[in-house]
C-alpha positions as CSV (number, residue, x, y, z in Angstrom):
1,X,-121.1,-0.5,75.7
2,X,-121.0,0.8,79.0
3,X,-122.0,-2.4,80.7
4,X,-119.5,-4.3,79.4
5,X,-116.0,-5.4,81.1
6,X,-112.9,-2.7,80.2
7,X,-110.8,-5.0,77.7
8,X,-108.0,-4.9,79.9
9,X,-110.4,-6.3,83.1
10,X,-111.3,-9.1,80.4
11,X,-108.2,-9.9,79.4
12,X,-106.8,-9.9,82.9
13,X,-109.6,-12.3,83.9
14,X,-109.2,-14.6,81.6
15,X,-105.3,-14.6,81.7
16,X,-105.6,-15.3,85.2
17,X,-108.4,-18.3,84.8
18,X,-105.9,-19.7,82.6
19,X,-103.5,-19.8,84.7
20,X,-105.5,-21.2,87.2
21,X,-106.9,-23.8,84.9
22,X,-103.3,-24.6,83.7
23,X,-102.3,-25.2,87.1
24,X,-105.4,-27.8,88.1
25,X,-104.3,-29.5,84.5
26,X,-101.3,-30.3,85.3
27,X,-101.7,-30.9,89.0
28,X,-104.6,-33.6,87.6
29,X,-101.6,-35.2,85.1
30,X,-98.9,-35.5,87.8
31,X,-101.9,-37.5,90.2
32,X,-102.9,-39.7,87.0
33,X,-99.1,-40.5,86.0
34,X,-98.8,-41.5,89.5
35,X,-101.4,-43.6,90.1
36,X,-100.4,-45.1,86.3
37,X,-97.0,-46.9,87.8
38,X,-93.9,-45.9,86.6
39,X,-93.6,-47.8,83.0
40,X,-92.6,-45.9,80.0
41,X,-93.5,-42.5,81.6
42,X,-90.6,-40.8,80.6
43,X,-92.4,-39.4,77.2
44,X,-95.0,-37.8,79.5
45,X,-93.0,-36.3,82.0
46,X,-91.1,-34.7,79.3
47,X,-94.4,-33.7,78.2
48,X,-95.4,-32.4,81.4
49,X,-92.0,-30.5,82.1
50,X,-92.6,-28.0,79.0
51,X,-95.6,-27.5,79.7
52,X,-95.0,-27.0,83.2
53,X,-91.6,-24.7,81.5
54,X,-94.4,-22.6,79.7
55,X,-96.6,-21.6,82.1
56,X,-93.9,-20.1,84.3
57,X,-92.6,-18.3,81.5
58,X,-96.5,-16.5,81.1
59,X,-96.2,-16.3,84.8
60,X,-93.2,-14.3,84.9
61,X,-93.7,-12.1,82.1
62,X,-97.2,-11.0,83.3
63,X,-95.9,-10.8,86.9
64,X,-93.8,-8.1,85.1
65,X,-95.9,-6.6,83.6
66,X,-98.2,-6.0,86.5
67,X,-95.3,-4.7,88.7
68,X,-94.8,-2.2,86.1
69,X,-98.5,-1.1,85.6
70,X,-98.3,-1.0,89.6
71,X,-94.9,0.9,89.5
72,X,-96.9,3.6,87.3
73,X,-99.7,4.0,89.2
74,X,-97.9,4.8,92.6
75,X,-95.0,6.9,91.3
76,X,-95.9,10.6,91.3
77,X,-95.9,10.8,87.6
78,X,-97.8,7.9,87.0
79,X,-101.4,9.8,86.9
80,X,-103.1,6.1,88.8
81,X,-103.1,4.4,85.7
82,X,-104.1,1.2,87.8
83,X,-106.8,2.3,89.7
84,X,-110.1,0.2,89.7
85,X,-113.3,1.2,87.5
């Protein structure tokens, strides 16, 4: 198993191609519900908003998280429990 990605590296990667991906998703809906005119969109905004709503609450929650992984690693205490493989 010693070639493999560290879970956490995996995890991380993916999380943050999701995000990515998320992002180009929705940025590809706004551009198509513009081009569509503006009848009966109100349904797929609303759709749009939560989504929109969800993804910044993952955003800020993992944000958090990695401040406080970073926090750990630079405080004298925190043995670099950050530092690359």
């Amino acid at each position: 198993m010693s070639g493999d990605i560290p879970p956490i590296n995996y995890i991380y990667t993916h999380l943050h191609d999701s995000i990515r991906l998320e992002l180009d998703n929705l940025g590809q809906a706004v551009l198509q519900l513009q081009s569509a005119g503006s009848g009966g969109l109100s349904a797929e905004l609303a759709a749009l908003q939560d989504r929109y709503r969800f993804l910044v609450e993952v955003y800020k929650y993992h944000s958090s998280v990695e401040d406080e992984v970073r926090r750990a690693a630079a405080s004298p205490r925190g043995g670099g429990a950050a530092r690359p493989p």
